[in-house]
FIDOKE-956916 format. One record per residue (C-alpha): residue number from 1; residue in one letter; y, x, z. Coordinates in pm, 1 decimal. Each point is the difference from the previous one (the first is absolute). Layout:
<sites>
{num = NUM | residuo = A | yy = Y | xx = X | zz = Z};
...
</sites>
This chain:
<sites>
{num = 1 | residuo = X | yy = 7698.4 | xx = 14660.0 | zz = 1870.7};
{num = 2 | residuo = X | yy = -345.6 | xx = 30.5 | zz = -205.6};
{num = 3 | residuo = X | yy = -96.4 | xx = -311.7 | zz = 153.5};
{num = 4 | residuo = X | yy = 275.5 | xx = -147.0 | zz = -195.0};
{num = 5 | residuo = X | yy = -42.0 | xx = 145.3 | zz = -324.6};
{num = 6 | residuo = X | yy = -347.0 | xx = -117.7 | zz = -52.7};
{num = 7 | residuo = X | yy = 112.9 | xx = -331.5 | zz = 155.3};
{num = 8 | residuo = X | yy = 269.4 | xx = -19.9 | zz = -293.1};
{num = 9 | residuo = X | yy = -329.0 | xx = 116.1 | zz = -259.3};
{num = 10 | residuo = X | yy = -192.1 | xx = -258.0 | zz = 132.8};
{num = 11 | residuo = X | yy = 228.7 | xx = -242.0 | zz = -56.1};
{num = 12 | residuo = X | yy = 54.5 | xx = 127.3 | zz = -374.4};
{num = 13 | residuo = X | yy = -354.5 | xx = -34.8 | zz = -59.8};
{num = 14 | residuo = X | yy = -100.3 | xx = 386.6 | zz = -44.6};
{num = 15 | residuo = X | yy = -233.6 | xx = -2.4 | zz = 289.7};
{num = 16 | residuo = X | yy = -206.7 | xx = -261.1 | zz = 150.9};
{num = 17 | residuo = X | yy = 90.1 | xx = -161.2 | zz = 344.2};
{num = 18 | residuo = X | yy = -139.9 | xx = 145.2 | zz = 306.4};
{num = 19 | residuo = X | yy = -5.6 | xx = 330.0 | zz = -138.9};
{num = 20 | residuo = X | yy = 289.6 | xx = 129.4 | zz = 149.5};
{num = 21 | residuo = X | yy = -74.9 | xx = 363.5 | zz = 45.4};
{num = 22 | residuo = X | yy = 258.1 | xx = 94.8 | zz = 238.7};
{num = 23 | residuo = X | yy = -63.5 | xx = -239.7 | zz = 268.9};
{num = 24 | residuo = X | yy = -337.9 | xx = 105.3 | zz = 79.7};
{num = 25 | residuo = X | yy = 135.4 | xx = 359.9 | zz = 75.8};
{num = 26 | residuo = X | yy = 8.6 | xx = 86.8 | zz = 429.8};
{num = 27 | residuo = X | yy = 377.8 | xx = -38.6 | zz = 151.1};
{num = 28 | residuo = X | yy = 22.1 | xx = 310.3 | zz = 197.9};
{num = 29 | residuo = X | yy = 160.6 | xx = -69.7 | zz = 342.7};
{num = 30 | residuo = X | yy = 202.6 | xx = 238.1 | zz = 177.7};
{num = 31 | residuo = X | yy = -182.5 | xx = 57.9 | zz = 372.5};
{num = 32 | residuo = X | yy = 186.4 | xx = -11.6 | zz = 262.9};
{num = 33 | residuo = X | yy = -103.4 | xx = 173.8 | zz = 351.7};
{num = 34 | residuo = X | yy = 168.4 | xx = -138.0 | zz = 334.9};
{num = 35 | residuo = X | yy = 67.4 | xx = 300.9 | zz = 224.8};
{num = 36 | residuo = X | yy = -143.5 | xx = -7.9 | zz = 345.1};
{num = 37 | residuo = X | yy = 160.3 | xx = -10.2 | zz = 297.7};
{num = 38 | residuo = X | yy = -29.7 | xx = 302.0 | zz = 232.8};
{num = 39 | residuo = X | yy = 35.3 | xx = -25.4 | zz = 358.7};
{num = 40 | residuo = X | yy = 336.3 | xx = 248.5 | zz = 14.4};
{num = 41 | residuo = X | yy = 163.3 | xx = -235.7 | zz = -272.5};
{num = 42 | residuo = X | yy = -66.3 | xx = -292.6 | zz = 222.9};
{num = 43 | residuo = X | yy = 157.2 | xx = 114.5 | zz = 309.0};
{num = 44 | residuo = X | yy = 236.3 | xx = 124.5 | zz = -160.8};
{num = 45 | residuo = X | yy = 97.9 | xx = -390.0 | zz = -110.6};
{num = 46 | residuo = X | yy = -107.5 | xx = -126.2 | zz = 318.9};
{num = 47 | residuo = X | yy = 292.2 | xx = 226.9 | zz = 123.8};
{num = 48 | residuo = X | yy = 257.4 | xx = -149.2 | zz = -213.0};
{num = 49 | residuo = X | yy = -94.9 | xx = -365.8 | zz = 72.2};
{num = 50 | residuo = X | yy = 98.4 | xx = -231.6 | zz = 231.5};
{num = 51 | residuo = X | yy = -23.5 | xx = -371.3 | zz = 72.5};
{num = 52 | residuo = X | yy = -250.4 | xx = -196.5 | zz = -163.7};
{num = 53 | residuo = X | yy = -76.7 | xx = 253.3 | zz = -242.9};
{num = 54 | residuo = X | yy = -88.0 | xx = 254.5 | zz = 267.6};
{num = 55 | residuo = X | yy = -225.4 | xx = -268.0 | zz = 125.5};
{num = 56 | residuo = X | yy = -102.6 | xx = -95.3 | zz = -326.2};
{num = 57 | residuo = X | yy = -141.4 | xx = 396.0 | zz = -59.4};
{num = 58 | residuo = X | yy = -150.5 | xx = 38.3 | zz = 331.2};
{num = 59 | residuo = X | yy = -222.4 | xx = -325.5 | zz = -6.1};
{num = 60 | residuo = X | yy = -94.3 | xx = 97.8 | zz = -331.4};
{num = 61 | residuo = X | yy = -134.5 | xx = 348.0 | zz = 90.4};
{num = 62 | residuo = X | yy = -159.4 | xx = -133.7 | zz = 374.5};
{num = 63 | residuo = X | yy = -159.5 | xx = -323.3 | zz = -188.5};
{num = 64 | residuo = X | yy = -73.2 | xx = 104.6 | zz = -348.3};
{num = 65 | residuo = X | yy = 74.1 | xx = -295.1 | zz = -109.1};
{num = 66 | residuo = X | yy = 142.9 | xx = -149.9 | zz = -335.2};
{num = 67 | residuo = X | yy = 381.3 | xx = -59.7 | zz = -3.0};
{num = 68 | residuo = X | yy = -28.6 | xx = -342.0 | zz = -81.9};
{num = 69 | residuo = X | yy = -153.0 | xx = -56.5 | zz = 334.5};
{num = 70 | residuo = X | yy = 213.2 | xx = 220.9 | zz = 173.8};
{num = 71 | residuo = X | yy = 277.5 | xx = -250.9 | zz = -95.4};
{num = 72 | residuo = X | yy = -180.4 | xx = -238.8 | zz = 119.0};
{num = 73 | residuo = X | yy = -133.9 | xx = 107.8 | zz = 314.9};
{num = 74 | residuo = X | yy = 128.0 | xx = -202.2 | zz = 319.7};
{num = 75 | residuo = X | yy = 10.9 | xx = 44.5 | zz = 386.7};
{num = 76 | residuo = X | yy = -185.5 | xx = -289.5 | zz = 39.0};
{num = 77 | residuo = X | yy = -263.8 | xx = 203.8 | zz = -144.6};
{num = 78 | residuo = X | yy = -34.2 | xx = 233.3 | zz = 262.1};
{num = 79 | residuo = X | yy = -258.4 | xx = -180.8 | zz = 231.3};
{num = 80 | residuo = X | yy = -225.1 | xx = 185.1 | zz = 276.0};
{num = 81 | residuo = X | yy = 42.7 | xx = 332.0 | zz = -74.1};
{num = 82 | residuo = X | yy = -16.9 | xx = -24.4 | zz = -393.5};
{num = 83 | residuo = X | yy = 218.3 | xx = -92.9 | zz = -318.4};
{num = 84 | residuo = X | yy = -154.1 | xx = -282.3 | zz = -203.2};
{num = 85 | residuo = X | yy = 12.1 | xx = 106.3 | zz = -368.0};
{num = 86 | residuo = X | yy = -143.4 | xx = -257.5 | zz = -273.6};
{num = 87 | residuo = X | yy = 102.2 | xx = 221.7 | zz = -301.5};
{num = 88 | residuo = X | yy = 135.7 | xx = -280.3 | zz = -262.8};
{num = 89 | residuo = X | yy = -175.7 | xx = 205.7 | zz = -257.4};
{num = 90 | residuo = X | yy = -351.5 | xx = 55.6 | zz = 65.0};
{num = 91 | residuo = X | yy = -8.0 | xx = -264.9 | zz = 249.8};
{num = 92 | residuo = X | yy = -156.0 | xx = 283.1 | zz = 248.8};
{num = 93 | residuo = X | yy = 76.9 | xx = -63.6 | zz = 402.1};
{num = 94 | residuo = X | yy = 53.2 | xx = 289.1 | zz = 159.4};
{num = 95 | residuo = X | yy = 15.4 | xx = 41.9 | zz = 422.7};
{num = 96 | residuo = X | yy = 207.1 | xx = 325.1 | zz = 20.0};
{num = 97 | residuo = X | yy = 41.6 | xx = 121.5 | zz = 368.6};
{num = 98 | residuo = X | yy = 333.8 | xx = 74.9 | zz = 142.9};
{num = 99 | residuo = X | yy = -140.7 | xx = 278.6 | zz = 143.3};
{num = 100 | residuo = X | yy = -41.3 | xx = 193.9 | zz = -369.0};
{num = 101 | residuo = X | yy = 214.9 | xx = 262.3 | zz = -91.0};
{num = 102 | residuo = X | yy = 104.4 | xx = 298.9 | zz = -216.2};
{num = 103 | residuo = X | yy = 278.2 | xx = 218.5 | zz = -68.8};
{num = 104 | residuo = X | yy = 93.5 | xx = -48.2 | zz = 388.3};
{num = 105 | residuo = X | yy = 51.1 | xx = -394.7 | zz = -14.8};
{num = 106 | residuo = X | yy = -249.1 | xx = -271.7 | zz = 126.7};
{num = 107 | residuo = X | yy = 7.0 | xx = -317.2 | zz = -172.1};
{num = 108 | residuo = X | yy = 139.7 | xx = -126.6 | zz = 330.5};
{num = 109 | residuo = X | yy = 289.5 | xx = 228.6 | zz = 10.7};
{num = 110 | residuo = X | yy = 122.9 | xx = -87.4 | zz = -345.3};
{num = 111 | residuo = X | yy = -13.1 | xx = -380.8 | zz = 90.5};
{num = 112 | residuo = X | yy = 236.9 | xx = 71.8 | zz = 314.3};
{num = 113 | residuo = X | yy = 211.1 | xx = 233.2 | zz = -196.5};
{num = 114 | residuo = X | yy = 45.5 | xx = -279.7 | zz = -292.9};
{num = 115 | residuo = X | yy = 151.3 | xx = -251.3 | zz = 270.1};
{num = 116 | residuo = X | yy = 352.6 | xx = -13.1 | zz = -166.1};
{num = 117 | residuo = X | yy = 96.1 | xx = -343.9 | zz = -7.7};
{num = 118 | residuo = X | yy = -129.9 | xx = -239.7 | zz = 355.9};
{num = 119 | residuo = X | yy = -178.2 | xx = -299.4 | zz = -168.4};
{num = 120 | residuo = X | yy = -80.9 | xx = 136.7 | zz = -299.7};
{num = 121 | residuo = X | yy = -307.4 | xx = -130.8 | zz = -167.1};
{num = 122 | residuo = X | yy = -118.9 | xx = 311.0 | zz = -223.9};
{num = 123 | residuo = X | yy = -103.8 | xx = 366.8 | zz = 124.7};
{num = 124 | residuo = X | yy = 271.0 | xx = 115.9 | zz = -300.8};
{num = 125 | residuo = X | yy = 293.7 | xx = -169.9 | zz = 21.9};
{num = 126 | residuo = X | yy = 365.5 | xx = 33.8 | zz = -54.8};
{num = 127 | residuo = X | yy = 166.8 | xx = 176.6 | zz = 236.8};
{num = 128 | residuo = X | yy = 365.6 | xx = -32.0 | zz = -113.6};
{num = 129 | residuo = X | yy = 185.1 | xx = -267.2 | zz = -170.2};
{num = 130 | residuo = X | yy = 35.8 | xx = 34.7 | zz = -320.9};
{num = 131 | residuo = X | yy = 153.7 | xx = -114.5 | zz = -319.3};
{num = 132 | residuo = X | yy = -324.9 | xx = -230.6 | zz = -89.6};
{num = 133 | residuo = X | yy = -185.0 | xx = -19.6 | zz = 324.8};
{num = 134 | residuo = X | yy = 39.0 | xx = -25.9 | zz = 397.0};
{num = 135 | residuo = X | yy = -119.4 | xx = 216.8 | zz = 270.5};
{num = 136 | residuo = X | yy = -375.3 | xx = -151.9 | zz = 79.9};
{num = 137 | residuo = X | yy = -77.5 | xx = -150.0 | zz = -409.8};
{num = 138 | residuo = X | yy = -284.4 | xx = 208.5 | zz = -136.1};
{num = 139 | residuo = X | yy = -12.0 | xx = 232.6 | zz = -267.7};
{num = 140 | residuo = X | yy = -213.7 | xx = -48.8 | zz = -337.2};
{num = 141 | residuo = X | yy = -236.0 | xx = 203.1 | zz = -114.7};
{num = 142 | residuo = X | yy = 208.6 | xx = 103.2 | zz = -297.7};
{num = 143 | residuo = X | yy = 298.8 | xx = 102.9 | zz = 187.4};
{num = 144 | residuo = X | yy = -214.1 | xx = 194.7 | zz = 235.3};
{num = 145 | residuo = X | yy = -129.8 | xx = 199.6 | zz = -322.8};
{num = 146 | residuo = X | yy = 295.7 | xx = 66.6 | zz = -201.3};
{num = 147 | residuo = X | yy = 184.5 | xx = 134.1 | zz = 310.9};
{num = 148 | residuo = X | yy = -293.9 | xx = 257.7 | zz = 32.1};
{num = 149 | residuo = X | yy = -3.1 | xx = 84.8 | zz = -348.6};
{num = 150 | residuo = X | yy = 408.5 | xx = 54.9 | zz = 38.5};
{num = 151 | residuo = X | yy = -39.1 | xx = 199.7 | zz = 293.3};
{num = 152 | residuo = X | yy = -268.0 | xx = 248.1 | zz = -158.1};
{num = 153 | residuo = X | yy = 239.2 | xx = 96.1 | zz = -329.8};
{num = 154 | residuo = X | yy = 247.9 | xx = 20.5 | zz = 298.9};
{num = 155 | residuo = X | yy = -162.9 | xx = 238.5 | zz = 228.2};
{num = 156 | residuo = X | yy = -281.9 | xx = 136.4 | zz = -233.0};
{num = 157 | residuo = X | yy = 189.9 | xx = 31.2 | zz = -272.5};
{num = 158 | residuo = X | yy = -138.7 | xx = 78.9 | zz = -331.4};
{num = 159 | residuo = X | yy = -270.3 | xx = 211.7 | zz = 69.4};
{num = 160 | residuo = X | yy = -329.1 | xx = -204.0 | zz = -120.3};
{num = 161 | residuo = X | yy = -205.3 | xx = 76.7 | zz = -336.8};
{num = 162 | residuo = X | yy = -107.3 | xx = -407.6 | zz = -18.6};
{num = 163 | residuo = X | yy = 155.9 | xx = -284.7 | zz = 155.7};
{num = 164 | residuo = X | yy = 157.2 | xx = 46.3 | zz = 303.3};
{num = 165 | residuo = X | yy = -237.2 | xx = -143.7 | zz = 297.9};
{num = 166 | residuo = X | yy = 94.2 | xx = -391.1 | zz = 69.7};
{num = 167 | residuo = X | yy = -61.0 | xx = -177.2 | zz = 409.4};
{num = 168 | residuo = X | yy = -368.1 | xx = -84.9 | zz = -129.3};
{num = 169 | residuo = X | yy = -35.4 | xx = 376.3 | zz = 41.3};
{num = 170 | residuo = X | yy = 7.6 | xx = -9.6 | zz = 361.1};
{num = 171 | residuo = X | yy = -283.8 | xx = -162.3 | zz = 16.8};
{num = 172 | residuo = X | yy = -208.3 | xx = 302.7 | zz = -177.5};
{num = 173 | residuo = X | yy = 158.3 | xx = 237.1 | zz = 263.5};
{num = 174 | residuo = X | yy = -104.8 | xx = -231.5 | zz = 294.1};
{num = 175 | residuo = X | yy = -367.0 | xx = -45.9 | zz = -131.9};
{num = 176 | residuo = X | yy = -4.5 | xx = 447.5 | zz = -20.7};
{num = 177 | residuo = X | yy = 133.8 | xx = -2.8 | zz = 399.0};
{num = 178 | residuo = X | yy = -199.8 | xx = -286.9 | zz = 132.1};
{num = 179 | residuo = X | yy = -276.5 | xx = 170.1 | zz = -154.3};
{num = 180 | residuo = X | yy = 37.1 | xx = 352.2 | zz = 136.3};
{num = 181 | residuo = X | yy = -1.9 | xx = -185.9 | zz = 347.7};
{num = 182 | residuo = X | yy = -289.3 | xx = -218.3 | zz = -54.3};
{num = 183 | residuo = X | yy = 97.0 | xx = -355.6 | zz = -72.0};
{num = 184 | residuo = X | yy = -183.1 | xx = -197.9 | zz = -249.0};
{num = 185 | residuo = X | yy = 251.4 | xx = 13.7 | zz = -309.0};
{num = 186 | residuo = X | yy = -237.9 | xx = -248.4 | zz = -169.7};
{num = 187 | residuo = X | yy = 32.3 | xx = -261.0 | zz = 244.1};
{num = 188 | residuo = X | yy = 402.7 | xx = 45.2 | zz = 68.3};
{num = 189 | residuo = X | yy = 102.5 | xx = 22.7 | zz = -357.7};
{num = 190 | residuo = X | yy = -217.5 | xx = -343.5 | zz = -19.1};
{num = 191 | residuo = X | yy = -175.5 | xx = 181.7 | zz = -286.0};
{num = 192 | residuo = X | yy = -353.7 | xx = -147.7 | zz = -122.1};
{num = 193 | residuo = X | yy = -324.1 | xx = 126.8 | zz = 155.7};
{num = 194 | residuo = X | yy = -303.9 | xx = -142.9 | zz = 81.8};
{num = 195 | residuo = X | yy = -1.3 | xx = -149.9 | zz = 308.7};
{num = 196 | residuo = X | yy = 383.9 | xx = -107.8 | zz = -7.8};
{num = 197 | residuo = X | yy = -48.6 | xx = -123.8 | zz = -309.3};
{num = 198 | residuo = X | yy = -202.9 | xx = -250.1 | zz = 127.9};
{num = 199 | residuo = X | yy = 242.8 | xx = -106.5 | zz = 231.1};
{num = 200 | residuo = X | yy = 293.6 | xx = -45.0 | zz = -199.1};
{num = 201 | residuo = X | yy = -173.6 | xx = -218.2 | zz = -245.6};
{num = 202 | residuo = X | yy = -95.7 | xx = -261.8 | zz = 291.6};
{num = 203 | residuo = X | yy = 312.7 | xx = -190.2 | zz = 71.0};
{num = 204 | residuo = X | yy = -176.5 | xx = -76.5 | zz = 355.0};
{num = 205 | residuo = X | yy = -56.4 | xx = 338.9 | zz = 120.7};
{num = 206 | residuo = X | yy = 193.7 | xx = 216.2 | zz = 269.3};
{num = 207 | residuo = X | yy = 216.6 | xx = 294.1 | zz = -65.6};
{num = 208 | residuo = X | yy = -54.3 | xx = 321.9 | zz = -66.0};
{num = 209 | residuo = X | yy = 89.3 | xx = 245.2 | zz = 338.9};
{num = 210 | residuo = X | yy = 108.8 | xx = 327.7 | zz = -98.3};
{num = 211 | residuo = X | yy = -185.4 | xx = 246.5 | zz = 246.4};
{num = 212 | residuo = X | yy = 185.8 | xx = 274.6 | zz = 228.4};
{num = 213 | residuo = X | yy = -196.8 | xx = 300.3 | zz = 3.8};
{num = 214 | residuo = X | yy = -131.7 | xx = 113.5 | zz = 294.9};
{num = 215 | residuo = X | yy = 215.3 | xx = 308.2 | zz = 90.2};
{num = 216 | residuo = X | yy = 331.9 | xx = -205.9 | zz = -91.2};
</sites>
């Protein structure tokens, strides 16, 4: 609103142009604070999901990966013992064994579990027919996040301070359990660090293996 009134005595001449006052003054922006994701909050969604969305949560929490390459994530991808992940943001590849697991799944089990639809071409899929897809199409990355966010005001209610946690908080609570048990968070997450760095910057070089510890 002051903006505009100087604006309008500008333009009648009564102060010079480019001496606005009011639009050198600091626009204070509400913060906002995304709520984390405890581990009792996600089983108790895991618990109320089924189909691909169950699948959707539980690759998410064993992989740590992004949702957008969730969605895009593809049996064919599974080859000797370890799912293939080129995330489409960072460009990182990732070798993540079957073998890894938390919360009581290996990456393996979720991948059998997820077998819905024979033929199907992506690791979340339709498992029903439905008004805009058949059983086997995928699902995008968008419909896989607005049906968490639905079932968290659902089944969480109301309860959160800040913005209620989205699917990209998942990830967070996979990085704290992988960690507790030893896996290099850096390296799965396909986050930046010295020697990986190097990698994903050369087009021509291998992938990145995620490592087992020893006593799993």
């Amino acid at each position: 609103y002051l903006v505009d009134c100087f604006n309008e005595a500008t333009a009648e001449g009564w102060i010079p142009r480019g001496s606005n006052p009011a639009e050198i003054t600091r626009v204070k922006r509400p913060s906002t604070k995304r709520e984390r994701l405890s581990l009792q909050d996600f089983n108790t969604l895991l618990d109320s999901a089924d189909g691909w969305m169950r699948t959707a949560m539980l690759l998410g929490i064993v992989t740590g990966q992004r949702v957008i390459d969730i969605a895009a994530m593809e049996y064919s991808h599974v080859k000797k013992g370890f799912l293939h992940v080129q995330q489409i943001k960072t460009g990182a590849r990732i070798m993540i064994p079957t073998q890894i697991s938390v919360i009581g799944y290996s990456l393996e089990k979720v991948i059998k579990l997820s077998r819905f639809v024979v033929g199907a071409k992506y690791i979340v899929h339709q498992n029903r027919k439905s008004a805009r897809s058949m059983p086997g199409a995928a699902i995008s990355e968008r419909t896989i996040s607005n049906t968490f966010s639905r079932m968290v005001t659902e089944k969480l209610g109301t309860k959160w301070d800040g913005t209620p946690p989205t699917f990209h908080e998942i990830r967070a609570l996979s990085k704290q359990l992988h960690k507790a048990n030893g896996i290099d968070t850096l390296a799965l997450l396909g986050h930046d660090s010295e020697e990986t760095g190097k990698i994903y910057d050369d087009p021509r070089a291998g992938w990145v293996e995620i490592q087992l510890p020893k006593s799993a």
